[in-house]
C-alpha positions as CSV (number, residue, x, y, z in Angstrom):
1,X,3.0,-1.3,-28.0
2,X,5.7,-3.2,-26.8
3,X,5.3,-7.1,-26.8
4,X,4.2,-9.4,-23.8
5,X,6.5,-9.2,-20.6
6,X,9.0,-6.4,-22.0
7,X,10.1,-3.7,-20.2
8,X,9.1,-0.1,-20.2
9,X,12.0,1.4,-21.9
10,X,14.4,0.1,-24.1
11,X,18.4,1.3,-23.9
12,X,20.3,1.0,-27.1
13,X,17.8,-0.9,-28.8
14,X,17.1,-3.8,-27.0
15,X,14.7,-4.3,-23.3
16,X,16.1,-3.2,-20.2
17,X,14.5,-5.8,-18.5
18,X,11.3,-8.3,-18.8
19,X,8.6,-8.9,-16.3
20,X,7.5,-12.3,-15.4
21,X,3.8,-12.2,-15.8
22,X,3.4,-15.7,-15.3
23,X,4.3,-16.3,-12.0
24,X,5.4,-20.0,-10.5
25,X,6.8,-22.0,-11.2
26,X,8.6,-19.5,-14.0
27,X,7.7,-20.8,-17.7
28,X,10.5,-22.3,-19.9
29,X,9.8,-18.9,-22.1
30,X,10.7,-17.0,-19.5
31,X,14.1,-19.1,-18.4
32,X,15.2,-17.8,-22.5
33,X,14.4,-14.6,-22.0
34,X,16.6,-14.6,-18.9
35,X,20.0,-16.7,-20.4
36,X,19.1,-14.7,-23.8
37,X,19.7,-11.1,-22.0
38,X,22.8,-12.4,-19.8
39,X,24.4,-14.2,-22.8
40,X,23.8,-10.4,-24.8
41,X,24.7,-8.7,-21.4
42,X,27.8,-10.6,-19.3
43,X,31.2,-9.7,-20.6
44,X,32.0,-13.6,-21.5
45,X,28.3,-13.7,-23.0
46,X,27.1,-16.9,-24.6
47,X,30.2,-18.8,-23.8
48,X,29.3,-18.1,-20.2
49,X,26.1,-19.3,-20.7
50,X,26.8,-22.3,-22.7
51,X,29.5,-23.3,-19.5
52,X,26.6,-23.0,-16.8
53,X,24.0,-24.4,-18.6
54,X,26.2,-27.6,-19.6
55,X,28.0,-27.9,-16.2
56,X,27.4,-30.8,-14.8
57,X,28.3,-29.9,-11.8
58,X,27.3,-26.3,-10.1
59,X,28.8,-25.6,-6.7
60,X,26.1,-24.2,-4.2
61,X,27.0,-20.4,-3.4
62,X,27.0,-19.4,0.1
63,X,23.9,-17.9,1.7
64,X,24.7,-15.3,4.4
65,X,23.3,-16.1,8.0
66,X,20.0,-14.4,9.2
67,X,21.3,-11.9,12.2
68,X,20.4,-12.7,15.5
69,X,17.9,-10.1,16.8
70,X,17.2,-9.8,20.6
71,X,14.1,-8.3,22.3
72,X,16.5,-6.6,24.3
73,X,18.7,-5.1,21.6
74,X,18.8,-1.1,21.0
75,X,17.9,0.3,17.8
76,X,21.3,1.4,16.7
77,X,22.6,-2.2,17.2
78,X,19.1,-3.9,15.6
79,X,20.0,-1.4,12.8
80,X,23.9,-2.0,12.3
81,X,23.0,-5.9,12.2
82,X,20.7,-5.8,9.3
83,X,22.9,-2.9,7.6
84,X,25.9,-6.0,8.2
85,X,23.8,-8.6,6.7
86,X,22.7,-6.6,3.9
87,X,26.6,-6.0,3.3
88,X,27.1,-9.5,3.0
89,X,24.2,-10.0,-0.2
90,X,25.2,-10.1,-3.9
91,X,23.6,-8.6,-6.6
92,X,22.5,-11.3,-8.5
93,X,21.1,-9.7,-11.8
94,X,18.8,-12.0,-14.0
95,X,17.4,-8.7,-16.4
96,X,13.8,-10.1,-15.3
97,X,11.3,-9.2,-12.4
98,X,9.5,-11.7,-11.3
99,X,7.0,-10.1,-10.3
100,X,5.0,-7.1,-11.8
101,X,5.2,-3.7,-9.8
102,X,2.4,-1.3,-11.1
103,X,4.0,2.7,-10.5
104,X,-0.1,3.5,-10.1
105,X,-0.2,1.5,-6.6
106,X,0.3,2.2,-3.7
107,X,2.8,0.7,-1.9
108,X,0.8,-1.0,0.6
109,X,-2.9,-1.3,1.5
C-alpha cells in the first residue's frame, strides 16, 4: 500500500503526483511535498526553489481577462471566445491535486 496522499503509479521510482486529502487551507506537509517534487522535477531544481522561496519580492503574473459573452452571441462565436481564453492559460504544474477524483464516480449526480 502506498503511503498517505501518494499517487497511484509511480514512474521511475518516485510518485507521479500526490493528492491533497486535506483540503483548505493546504497543510504545511503538503506545501513540502509540492516544492520537494518541483525541486526533483524543474530542470534548475532546488536552486529554483531555494530563489522563489527566498525572494523577497515575487512579481504578480498576469491573469487573462474573463471573455465577454452576450445573450445574443452565436454559438460558434460563444465557442471561439472561450477556445481564445483558454489559449491565453498556462500550465502551472505543482505535481499535487488538490482535490481527490475517485475513477468509481460518476462524474456528476
Amino acid at each position: 500500500a502506498e503511503g498517505e496522499g501518494e499517487g497511484e503509479e509511480k514512474k521511475d521510482g518516485g510518485v507521479l503526483f500526490y493528492v491533497n486529502r486535506s483540503g483548505f487551507p493546504i497543510e504545511s506537509l503538503t506545501w513540502e511535498r509540492m516544492w520537494t517534487h518541483v525541486a526533483t522535477a524543474h530542470p534548475e531544481g532546488q536552486e529554483m526553489v531555494d530563489r522563489i522561496r527566498n525572494a523577497a519580492y515575487l512579481p504578480k503574473h498576469s491573469v487573462p481577462s474573463l471573455p465577454n459573452f452576450r445573450p445574443s452571441m452565436s454559438v460558434p462565436d460563444w465557442l471561439l471566445a472561450v477556445q481564445n481564453y483558454m489559449k491565453t492559460l498556462q500550465y502551472n504544474h505543482t505535481g499535487t491535486q488538490f482535490f481527490e477524483v475517485k475513477k468509481s464516480r460518476p462524474l456528476c449526480g
